[in-house]
Every structure is written in structure tokens, then in C-alpha cells.
N, C-alpha and C positions, 0 to 999 in steps of 0.2 A: 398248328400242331397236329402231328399224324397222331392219331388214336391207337395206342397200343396194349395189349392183344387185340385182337379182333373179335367179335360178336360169336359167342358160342365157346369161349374159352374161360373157364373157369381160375384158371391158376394166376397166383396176383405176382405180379414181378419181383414186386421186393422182397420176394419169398424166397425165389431163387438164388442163387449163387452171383455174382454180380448183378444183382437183378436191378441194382441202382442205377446201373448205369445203363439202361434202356431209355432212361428221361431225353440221352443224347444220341449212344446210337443208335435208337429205332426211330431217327428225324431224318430227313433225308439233305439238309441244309449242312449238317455235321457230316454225316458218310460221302455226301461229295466232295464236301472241303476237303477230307481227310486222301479219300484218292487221289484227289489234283496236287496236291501238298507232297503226296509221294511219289508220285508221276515228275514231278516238276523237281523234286529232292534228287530223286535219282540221277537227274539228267544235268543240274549242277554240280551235282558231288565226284561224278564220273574222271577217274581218270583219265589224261589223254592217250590213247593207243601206242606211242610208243613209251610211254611211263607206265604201263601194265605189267603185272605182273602173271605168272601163271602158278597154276598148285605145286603142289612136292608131289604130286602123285601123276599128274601130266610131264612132270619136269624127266621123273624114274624113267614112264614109259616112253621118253621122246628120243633119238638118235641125233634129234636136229637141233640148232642152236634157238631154241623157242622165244629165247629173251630173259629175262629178270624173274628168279622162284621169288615168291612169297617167303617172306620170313615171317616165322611165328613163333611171340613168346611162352613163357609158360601159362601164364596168368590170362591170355586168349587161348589156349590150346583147351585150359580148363571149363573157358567158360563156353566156349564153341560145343563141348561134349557135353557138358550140362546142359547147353539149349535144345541140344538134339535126343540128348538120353529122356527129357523131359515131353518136347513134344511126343516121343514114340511111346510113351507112359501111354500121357493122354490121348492120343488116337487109341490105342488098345485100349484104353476106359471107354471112349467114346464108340467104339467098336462091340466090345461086349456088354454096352448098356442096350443099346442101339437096334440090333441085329435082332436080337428076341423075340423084342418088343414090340417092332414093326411087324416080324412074323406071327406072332399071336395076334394082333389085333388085326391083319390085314386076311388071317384065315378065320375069325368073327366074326369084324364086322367087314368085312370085304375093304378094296385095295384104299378106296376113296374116305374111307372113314367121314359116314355122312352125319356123324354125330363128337368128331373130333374126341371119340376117346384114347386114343394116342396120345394126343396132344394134351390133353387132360391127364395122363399119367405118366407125364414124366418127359414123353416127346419134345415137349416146348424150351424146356431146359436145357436137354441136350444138343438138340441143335441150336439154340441162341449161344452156350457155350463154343460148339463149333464153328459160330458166326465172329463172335470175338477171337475166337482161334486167329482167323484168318487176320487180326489186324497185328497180333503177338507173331505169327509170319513176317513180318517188316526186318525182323530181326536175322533171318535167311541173307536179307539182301543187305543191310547195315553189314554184317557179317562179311560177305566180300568185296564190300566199298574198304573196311579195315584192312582187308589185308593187301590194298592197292589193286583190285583188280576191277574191269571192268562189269554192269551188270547186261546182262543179255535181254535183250526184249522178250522175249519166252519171257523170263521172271518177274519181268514188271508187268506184264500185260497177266499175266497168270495171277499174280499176287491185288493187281486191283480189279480187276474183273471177278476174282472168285469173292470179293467183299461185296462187289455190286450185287453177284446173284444170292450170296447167302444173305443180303439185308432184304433182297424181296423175299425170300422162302421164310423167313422168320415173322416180315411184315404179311404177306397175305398164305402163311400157311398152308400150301398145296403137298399134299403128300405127296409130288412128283419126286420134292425134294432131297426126301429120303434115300431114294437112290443115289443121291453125291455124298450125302450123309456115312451111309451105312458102305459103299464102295470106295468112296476116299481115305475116310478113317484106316480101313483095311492096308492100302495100300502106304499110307503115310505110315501106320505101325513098322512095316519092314525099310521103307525110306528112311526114318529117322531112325532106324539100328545101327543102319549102313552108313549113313552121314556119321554117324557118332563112332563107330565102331574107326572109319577112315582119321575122323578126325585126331586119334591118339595114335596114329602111322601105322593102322591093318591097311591092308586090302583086298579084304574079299572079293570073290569072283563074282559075277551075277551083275554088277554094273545097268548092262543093257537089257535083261531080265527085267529092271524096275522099272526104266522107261517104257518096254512093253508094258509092264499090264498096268503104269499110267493112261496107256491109250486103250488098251482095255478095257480100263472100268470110262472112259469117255463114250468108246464105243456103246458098252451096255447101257451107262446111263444116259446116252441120248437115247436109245430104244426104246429101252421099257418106258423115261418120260413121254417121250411123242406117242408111243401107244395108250400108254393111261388118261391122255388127254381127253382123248373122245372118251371115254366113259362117265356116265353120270355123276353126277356130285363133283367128279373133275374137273369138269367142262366148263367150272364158272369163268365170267370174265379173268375176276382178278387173280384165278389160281392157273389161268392158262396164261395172264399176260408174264407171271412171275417164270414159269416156265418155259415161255419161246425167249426171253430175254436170255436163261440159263444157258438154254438151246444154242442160240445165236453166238455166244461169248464161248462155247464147247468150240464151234464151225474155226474160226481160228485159231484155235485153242491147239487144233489136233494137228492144223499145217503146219505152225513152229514147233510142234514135239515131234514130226514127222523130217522136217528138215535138221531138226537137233542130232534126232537120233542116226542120220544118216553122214551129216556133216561128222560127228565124234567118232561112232562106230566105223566109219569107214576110213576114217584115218587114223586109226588103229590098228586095221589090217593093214593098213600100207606101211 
């Protein structure tokens, strides 16, 4: 059994907000079963490429005989919009709790917080909520297996990788973390407006806007992490191993958002 919080944190789990269910996923026998389980889901669920379907919003903007629209009922059209009006909530919770609170405490006690009082006030919650976030995301990818269509590796590799680094940043607490934190939330608030707003047949413009500043806050937050490292109190083992792990999972992270954004965008213009 991994010992969860760690040494210098005061706040008792079952306090928090699902704090029960830390007994499973802050084990890391549970969080790998759970990746490999949707690693392996995805890729039997998958329809075969010519039984794909493509969106009603690909379908509008296409000239060309693309293949098979999705069809959708009402009763998914609803629930699709609640899943996405919902997570864009919680990112803007998770955003305006978040942002503050890192910044008073990191002009305080400095960035490293070598007495973990972030994490003591409220920090550890927030982000263990973010950390569950990311398992209640499955539901992104369920969501396009429903409506016949294939998932992209960007998705599943984004979608379990971001659980692998959020269960170290939760497990060994490095204020690197903060930065995926406090810059994903940001950017998932306006992501899931758009998702939700598409989902009940808008389309607003700005598309490739979201995918930029997805690479954006990757950019940053690989920065500001790799520079925080070398600094004191940063610098422990296990708050740099959580960190080049994050680091590492960004590294391809950015090539398939880079090939996305160039593959979709550019057959757009065309």
C-alpha cells in the first residue's frame, strides 16, 4: 500500500470531497489497471474505418462525399451537452479556486512552498478533484465510440497519460504541478463551452483558436515546470521524478496536437 498524503500534509482525505475514494486511486495497481482497461476498451470498441462515421459539423463543411454523418438522438444530443456544460462548470471552479491561491501563496511563501501551505489550504483537494476529473474524461471518448465513430490516438494517449501524470502530482505533490492545474482548467473552461455550445447544432468560430492555446499552455507549462525544478525544495527526488514523467507525456503530447491541428486546419482551407 502507497501511503497517502504524504509527510507534511495535514488535510485527512475523507474530509474532502470524494476523499474515499483515494483508498483506490492513489494505489497505483488500481490507476494502471484502469489505463490499460481503457487503452485496450478503446481499441476493441473501435469501429472499422469504413463503418465510421463523421460529425454533422465536418459533414456541413465538407464538399466531398466524406462517408456516413452521425446520427443523433435527442436523448444523446442532451446528454452530450450536459456532459460538456458540466465539465466547463468545473474547470471554471477549478480555475477560480486554483489561480489565487497558488498566487498568494507562491508570492509568500515562494514558488516551492517548503512548508506545503498550499496544499494545506485547500490545494490538495483541488487538484485530487482535477485528478478524478481526468478519469470522468472517459466519457469524451465513450461519447464518440456512441455515435459510430472512430477515436484518434491524440485522445487516448491524452486521456491516459494525463491520469498517469495527475496521479503522480497528487501522489508526490510537487508544485510543478500547478501549472497543468491552473493552465488546463483555464483552457478546458472555454473547450467545454464550445464542445457544448456545438453539441446543440452552434458553431462558433474560433475552432483552431482552442487547439492553439491547448499547445500553449503545454508550451508554458513545460517551461515554467523544467525551470522550477532546479530550484530548492523543488528539486527533491520524488517531486522531480513526478515532473519529468509529466514533462516526458507533454514531449508527444505536442507532436499529435501539432499534426491534428495541421491535418483538420489545413483541410479546411482546402
Amino acid at each position: 500500500m502507497v501511503a497517502w498524503p504524504p509527510a507534511g500534509i495535514t488535510v485527512v482525505p475523507e474530509d474532502m470531497i470524494l476523499g474515499s475514494l483515494s483508498k483506490y486511486v492513489m494505489q497505483p495497481q488500481y490507476v494502471l489497471t484502469i489505463i490499460f482497461t481503457y487503452v485496450i476498451l478503446v481499441h476493441v470498441l473501435q469501429p472499422p474505418k469504413e463503418k465510421s462515421t463523421v460529425s454533422r459539423i465536418e459533414a456541413k463543411k465538407s464538399t466531398k462525399d466524406i462517408g456516413k454523418v452521425a446520427k443523433q438522438n435527442s436523448a444523446l444530443t442532451a446528454f452530450i451537452f450536459l456532459h460538456n456544460t458540466f465539465l466547463c462548470l468545473y474547470s471554471a471552479w477549478t480555475f477560480v479556486k486554483s489561480a489565487p491561491l497558488v498566487y498568494k501563496v507562491f508570492t509568500t511563501e515562494g514558488v516551492c512552498d517548503p512548508n506545503n501551505v498550499s496544499w494545506n489550504s485547500g490545494m490538495l483537494e483541488i487538484t485530487y478533484l482535477f485528478y478524478l476529473s481526468k478519469y470522468y474524461e472517459f466519457v469524451d471518448t465513450a461519447i464518440i465510440l456512441m455515435k459510430g465513430r472512430r477515436v484518434i490516438t491524440l485522445q487516448t494517449y491524452h486521456h491516459a497519460g494525463a491520469i498517469l501524470g495527475m496521479y503522480l502530482g497528487c501522489l508526490f505533490i510537487p508544485t510543478q504541478i500547478y501549472s497543468f492545474v491552473v493552465f488546463n482548467s483555464f483552457v478546458h473552461t472555454i473547450m467545454y463551452a464550445y464542445y457544448a455550445l456545438t453539441s446543440i447544432g452552434f458553431t462558433p468560430p474560433g475552432k483552431k483558436y482552442i487547439t492553439k492555446m491547448q499547445l500553449t499552455q503545454f508550451f508554458l507549462g513545460f517551461g515554467v515546470a523544467t525551470v522550477m525544478s532546479f530550484f530548492e525544495h523543488c528539486n527533491q527526488f520524488t517531486k522531480v521524478l513526478a515532473t519529468s514523467v509529466n514533462l516526458l507525456y507533454v514531449i508527444p503530447l505536442v507532436s499529435l496536437f501539432l499534426d491534428f491541428s495541421k491535418k483538420t486546419y489545413k483541410k479546411k482551407a482546402e
